[in-house]
MILOPA-16519 format. One record per residue (C-alpha): residue number from 1; x, z, y; chain. Coordinates in Angstrom, 2 decimals, decimal comma, always signed. Example, Ala and Ser with C-alpha at 12.3 -4.5 7.8 and 13.67 -1.06 7.14 Angstrom:
2
pos X Z Y unit
1 +12,30 +7,80 -4,50 A
2 +13,67 +7,14 -1,06 A
This chain:
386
pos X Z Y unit
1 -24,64 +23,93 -19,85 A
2 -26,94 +20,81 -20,63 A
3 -26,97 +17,86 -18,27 A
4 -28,08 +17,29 -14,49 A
5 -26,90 +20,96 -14,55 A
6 -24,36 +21,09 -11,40 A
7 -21,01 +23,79 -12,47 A
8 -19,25 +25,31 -9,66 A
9 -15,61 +25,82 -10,48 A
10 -13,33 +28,54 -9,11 A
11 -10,54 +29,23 -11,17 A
12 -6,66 +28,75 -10,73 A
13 -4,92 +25,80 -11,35 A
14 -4,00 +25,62 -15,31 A
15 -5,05 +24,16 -18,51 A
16 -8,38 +25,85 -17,95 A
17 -9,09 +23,07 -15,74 A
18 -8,54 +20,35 -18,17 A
19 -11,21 +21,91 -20,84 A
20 -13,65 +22,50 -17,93 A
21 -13,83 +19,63 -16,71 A
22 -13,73 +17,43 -19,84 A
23 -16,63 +20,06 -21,03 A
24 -18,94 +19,02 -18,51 A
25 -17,92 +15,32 -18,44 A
26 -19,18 +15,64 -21,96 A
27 -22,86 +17,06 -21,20 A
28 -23,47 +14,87 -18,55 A
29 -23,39 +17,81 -15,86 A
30 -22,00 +17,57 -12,64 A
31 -18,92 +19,65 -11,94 A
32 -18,23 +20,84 -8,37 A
33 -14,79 +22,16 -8,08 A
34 -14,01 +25,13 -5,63 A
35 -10,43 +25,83 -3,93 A
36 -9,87 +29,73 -5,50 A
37 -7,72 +30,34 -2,53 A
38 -10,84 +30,32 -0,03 A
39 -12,02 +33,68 +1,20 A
40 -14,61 +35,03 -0,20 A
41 -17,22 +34,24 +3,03 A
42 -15,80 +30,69 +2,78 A
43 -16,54 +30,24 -1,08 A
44 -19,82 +31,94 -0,62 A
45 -21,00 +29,36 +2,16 A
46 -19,83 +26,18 -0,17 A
47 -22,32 +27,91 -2,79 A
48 -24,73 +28,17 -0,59 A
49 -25,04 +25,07 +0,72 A
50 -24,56 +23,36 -2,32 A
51 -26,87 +25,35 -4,60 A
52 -25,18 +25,06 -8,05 A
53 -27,07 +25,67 -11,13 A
54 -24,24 +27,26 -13,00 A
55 -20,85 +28,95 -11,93 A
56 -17,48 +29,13 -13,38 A
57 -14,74 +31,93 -12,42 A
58 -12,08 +34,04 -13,95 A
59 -14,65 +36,47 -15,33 A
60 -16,86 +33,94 -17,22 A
61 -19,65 +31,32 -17,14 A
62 -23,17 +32,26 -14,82 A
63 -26,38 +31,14 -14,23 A
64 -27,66 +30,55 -10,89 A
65 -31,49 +31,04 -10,46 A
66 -31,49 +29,21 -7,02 A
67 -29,38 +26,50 -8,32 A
68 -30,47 +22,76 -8,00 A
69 -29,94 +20,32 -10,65 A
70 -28,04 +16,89 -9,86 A
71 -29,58 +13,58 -9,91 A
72 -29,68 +11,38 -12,74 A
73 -26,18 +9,61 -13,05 A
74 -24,54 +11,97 -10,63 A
75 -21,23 +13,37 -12,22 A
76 -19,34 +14,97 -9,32 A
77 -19,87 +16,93 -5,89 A
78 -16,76 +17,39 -4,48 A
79 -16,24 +18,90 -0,63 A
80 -14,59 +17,13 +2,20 A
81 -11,44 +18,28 +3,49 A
82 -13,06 +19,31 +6,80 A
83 -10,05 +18,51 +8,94 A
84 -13,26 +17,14 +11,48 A
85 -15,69 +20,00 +11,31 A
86 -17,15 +21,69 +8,44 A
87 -16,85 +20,16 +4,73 A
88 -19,40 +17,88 +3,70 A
89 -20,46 +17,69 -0,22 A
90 -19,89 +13,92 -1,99 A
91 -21,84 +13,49 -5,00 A
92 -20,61 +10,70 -7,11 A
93 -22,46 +8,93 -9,95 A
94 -20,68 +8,76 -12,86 A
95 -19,77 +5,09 -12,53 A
96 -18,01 +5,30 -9,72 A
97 -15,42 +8,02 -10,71 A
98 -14,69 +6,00 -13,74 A
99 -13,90 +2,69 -11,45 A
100 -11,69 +5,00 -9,53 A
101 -9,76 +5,90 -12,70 A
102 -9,74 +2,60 -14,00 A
103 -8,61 +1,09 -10,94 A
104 -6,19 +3,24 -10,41 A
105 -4,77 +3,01 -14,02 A
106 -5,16 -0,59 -13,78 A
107 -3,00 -0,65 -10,59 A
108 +0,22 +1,64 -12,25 A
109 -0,26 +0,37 -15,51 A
110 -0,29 +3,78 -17,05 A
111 -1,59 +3,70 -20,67 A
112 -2,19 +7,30 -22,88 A
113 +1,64 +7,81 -23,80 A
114 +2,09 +8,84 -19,80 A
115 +2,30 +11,98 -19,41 A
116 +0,49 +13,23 -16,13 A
117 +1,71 +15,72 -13,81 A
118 -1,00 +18,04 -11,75 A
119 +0,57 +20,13 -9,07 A
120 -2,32 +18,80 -6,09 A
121 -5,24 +21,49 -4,92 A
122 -7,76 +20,54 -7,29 A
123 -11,06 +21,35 -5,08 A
124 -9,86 +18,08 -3,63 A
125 -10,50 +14,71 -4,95 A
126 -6,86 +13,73 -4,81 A
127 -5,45 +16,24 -7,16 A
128 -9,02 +16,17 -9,18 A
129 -8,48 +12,81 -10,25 A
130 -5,26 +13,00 -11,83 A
131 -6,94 +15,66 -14,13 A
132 -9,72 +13,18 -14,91 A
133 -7,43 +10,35 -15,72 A
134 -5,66 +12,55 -18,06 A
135 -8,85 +13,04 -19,92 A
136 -10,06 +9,69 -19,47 A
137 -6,87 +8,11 -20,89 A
138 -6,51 +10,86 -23,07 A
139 -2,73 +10,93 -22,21 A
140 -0,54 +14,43 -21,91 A
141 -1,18 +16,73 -19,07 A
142 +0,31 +19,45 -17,13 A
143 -1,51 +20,97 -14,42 A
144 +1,00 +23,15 -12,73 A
145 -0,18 +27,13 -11,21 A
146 +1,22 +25,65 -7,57 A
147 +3,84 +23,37 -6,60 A
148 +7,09 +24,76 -7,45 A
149 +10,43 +22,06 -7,29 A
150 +11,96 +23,72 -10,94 A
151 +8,53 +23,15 -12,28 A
152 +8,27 +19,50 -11,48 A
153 +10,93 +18,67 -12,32 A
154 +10,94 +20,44 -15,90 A
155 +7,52 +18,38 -16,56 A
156 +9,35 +15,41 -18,23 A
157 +5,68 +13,57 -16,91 A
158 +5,73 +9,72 -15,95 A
159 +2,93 +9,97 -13,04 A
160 +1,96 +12,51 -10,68 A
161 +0,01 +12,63 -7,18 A
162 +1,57 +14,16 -4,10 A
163 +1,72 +14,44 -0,14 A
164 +4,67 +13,15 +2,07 A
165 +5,24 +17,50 +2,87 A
166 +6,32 +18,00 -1,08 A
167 +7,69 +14,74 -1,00 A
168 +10,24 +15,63 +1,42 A
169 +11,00 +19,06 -0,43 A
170 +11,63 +17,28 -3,88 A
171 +14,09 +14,48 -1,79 A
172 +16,23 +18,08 +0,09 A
173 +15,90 +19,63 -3,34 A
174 +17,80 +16,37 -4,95 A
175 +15,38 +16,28 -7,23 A
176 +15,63 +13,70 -10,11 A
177 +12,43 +11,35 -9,51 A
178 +13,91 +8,19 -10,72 A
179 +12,13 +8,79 -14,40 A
180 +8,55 +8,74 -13,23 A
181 +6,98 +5,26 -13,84 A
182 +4,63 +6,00 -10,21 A
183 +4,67 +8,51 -7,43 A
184 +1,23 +8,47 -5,58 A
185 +1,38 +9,93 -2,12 A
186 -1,42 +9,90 +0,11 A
187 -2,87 +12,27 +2,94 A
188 -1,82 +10,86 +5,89 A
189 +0,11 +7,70 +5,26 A
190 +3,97 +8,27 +4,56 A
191 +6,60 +7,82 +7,87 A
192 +8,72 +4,75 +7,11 A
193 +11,73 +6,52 +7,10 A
194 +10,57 +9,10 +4,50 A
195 +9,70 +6,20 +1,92 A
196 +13,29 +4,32 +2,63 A
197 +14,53 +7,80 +1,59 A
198 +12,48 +8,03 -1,42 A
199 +13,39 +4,47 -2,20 A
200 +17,13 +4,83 -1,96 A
201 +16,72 +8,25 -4,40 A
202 +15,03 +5,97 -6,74 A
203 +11,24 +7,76 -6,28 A
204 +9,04 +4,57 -7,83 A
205 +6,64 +5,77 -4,79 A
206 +3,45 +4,37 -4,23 A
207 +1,05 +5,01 -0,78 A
208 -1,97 +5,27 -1,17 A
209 -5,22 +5,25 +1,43 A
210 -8,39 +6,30 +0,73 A
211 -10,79 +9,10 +1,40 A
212 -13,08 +11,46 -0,44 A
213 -16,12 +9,64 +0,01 A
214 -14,64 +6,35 -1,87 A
215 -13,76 +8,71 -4,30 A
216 -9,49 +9,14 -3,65 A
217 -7,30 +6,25 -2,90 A
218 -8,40 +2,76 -3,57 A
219 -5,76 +1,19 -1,53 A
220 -1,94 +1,36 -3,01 A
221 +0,43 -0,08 -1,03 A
222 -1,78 -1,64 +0,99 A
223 -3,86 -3,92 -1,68 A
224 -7,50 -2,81 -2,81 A
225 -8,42 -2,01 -6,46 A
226 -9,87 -4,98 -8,05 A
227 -14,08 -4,97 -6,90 A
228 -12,47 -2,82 -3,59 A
229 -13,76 -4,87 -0,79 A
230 -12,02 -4,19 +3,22 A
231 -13,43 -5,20 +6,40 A
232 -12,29 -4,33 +9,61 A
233 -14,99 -3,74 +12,73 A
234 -14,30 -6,11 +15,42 A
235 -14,87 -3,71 +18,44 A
236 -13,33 -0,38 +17,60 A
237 -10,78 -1,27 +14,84 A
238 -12,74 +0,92 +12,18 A
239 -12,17 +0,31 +8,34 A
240 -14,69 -0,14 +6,06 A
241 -15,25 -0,40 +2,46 A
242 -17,15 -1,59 -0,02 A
243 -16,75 -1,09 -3,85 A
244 -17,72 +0,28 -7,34 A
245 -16,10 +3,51 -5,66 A
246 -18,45 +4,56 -3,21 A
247 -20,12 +7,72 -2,43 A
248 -23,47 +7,91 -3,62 A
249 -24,34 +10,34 -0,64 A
250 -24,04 +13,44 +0,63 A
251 -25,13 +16,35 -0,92 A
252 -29,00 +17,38 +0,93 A
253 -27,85 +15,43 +3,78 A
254 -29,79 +12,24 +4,02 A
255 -29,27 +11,69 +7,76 A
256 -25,83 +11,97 +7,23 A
257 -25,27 +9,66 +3,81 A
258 -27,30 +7,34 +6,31 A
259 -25,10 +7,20 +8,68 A
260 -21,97 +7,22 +6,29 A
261 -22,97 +3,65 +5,50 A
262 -23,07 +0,36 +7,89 A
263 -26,52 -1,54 +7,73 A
264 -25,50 -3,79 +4,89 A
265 -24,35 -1,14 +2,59 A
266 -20,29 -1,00 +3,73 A
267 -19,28 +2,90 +3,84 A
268 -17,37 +3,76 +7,35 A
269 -14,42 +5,57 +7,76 A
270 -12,86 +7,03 +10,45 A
271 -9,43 +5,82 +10,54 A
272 -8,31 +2,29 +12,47 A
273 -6,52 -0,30 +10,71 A
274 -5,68 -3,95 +10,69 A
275 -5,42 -6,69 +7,63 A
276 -2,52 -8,84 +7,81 A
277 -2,77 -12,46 +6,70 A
278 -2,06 -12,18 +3,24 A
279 -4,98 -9,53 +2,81 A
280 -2,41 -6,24 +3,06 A
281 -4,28 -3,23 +4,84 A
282 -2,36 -1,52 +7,31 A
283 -3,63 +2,05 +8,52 A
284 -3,06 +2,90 +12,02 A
285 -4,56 +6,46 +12,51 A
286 -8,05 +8,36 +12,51 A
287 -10,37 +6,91 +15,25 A
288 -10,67 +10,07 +17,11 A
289 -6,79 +11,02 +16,88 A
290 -6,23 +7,79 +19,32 A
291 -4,93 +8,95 +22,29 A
292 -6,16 +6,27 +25,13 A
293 -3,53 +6,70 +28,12 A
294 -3,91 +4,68 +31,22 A
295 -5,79 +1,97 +29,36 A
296 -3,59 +1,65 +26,68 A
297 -4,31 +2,98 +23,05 A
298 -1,84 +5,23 +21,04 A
299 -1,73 +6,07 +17,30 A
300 -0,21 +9,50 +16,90 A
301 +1,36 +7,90 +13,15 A
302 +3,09 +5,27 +15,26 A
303 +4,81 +8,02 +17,38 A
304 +5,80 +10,37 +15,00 A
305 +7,57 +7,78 +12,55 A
306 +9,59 +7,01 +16,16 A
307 +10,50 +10,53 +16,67 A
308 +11,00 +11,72 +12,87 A
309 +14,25 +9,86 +13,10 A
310 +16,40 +12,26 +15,46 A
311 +18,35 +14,31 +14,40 A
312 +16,85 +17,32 +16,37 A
313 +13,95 +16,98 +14,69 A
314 +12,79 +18,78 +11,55 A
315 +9,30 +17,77 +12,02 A
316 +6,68 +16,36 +14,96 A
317 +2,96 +16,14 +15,13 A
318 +1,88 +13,82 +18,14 A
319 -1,82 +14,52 +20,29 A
320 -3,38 +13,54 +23,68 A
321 -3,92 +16,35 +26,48 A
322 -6,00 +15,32 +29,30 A
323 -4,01 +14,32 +32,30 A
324 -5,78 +13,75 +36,08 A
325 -3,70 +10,33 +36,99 A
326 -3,66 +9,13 +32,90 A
327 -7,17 +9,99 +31,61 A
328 -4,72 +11,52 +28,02 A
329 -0,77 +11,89 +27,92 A
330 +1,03 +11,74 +24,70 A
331 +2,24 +14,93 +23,68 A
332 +4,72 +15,41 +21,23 A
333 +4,68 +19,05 +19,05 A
334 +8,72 +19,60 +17,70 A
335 +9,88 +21,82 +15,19 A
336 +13,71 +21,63 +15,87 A
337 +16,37 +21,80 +13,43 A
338 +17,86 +24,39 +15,55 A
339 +15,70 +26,35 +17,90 A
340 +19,15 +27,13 +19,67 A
341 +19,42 +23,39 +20,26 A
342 +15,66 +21,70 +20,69 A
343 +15,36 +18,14 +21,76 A
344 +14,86 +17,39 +25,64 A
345 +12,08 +15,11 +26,20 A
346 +14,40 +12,92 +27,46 A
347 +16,45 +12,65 +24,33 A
348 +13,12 +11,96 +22,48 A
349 +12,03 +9,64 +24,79 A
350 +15,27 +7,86 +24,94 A
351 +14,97 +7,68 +20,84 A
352 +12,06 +6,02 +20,56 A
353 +11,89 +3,53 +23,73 A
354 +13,50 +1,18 +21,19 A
355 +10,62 +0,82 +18,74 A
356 +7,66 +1,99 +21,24 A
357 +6,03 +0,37 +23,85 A
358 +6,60 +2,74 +27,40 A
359 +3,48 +4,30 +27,36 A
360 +3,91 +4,93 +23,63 A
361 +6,64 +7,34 +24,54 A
362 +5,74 +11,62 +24,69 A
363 +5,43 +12,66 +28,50 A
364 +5,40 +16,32 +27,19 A
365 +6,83 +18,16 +24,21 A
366 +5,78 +21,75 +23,04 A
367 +8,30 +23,20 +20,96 A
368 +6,40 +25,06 +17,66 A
369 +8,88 +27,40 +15,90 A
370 +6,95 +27,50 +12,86 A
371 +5,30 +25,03 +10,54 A
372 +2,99 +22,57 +12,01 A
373 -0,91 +23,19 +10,94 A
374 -1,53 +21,33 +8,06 A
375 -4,86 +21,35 +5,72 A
376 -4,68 +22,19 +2,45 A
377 -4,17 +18,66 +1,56 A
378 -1,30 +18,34 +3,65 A
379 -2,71 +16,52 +6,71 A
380 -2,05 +17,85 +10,01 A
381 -4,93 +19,26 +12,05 A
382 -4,45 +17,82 +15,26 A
383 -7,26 +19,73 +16,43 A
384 -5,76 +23,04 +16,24 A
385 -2,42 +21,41 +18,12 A
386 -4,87 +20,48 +20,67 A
């Protein structure tokens, strides 16, 4: 392995990871991390289209002869969740993964005595950069096999990253979170009522915003890293950022890194959000997750937190249909606490009229009996409610 070289990973998560990856942060290669639980047609079309140089699985180190060599400066290629189509690959320059260590670091106030606890997918940038600030810091680190509640709570760590799913199973497994020093959950923004719980059981939790391409979450609790820059377009809501974080590009996509970035060099994102006055970002949903009902606009996130509250409810993902007199209805997808028992639209309805507008409010709900789709990241793929 030498430098420029780019190093697929597919292995389990372990302390494999950790030597890996601080191997070829070393070199100077570029180190593109693979999700081991993909099929084996799903792995093989990441390969392909990124063209590594070098691969790393269970069975050993390999060299690629069709592999392609990074640019200068460019330290990771990491894949997109996909949640909007298929994954595209981020290369970062080395620069910008360290600002989004530092800043993050900077923002907890973690120093090397903390330990760090691992227990995200870490193909994605989220649970990757807890293993780099680890190494970075050079502070203890467990990276656990999969998320297990005994596990994490054994880990006697000070930090860890989650997502508001394993957040709720650590709060209805009473688990102890009052040591940790910072909880970081992202993926999807965090219901208010889920953090007042967390807060009343002690969880130091922090929510983040961010999204591969600026390298993770540069937002916590709604401020920017130091050097993170937000704007927010006038027409259509859209935030954008601008920072030390930033994507370099995509992968062998230049149309596409083109278009990833406004005219004066802000990178786009697809979500909607507002700054209040004193410079605090609030998120209000992915731009094409708004569900635009006789004129009026509706954030599925604004919905849910409305409905998460009854009693009936175990958990609720919120989409548009199409509807002839509306242009979209709201529909709201239920898992009730007891299938026996579901909530009546009217009961949901009723529930939320206090703290939603009218046409806020579900004109349909489709009862789900299992778990809602989720990515591996734990963000729900309204899509495939759709």
């Amino acid at each position: 392995m030498r430098a420029r070289d780019v190093v697929a990973v597919t292995l389990p998560p372990g302390p494999d990871w950790a030597r890996v990856t601080a191997a070829v942060w070393e070199v100077g290669a570029a180190l593109l991390p693979l999700d081991h639980r993909l099929p084996e047609h799903q792995t093989r079309s990441v390969i392909e289209r990124a063209r590594p140089t070098i691969q790393r699985t269970r069975e050993g180190w390999s060299r690629r002869n069709d592999g392609v060599g990074a640019d200068d400066d460019v330290s990771l290629v990491i894949a997109t969740s996909g949640t909007a189509g298929a994954p595209k690959l981020v290369e970062f320059e080395r620069a910008a993964v360290e600002a989004a260590v530092w800043g993050s670091v900077g923002a907890l106030g973690a120093g090397p005595r903390d330990p760090w606890l691992s227990c995200l997918p870490l193909a994605h940038v989220g649970g990757l950069l807890v293993v780099l600030r680890g190494i970075m810091l050079g502070a203890p680190l467990t990276v656990l096999p999969n998320f297990d509640i005994g596990r994490f709570a054994a880990a006697g760590c000070r930090f860890t990253s989650i997502v508001p799913t394993m957040l709720v199973r650590l709060l209805d497994g009473a688990v102890d979170l009052a040591g940790f020093r910072g909880i970081l959950v992202g993926a999807g923004g965090m219901p208010p009522d889920l953090r007042a719980r967390a807060s009343a059981a002690g969880a130091p939790v922090v929510q983040t915003y961010g999204l591969t391409e600026s390298c993770g979450g540069i937002v916590y609790d709604g401020r920017p890293f130091a050097g993170v820059q937000l704007r927010i377009h006038p027409e259509t809501s859209a935030i954008e950022l601008f920072g030390p974080t930033a994507m370099r590009g995509y992968r062998f996509d230049e149309r596409g890194t083109a278009e990833a970035f406004t005219s004066d060099g802000w990178l786009r994102t697809a979500d909607a959000g507002r700054l209040e006055r004193d410079g605090t970002l609030h998120v209000l949903g992915r731009l094409d997750d708004l569900v635009k009902t006789g004129g009026e606009r509706v954030w599925p996130e604004e919905v849910e937190a409305a409905l998460r509250g009854h009693p009936k409810v175990a958990d609720v993902a919120v989409a548009g249909r199409p509807d002839p007199e509306w242009g979209q209805r709201v529909v709201a997808f239920v898992v009730p606490v007891d299938p026996a028992e579901p909530p009546t639209l009217e009961e949901l309805r009723d529930h939320a009229a206090g703290t939603l507008p009218s046409y806020g409010l579900p004109r349909e709900i489709v009862l789900v009996p299992g778990p809602l789709p989720r990515s591996a990241s734990g963000k729900i793929r309204r899509a495939a409610l759709r």
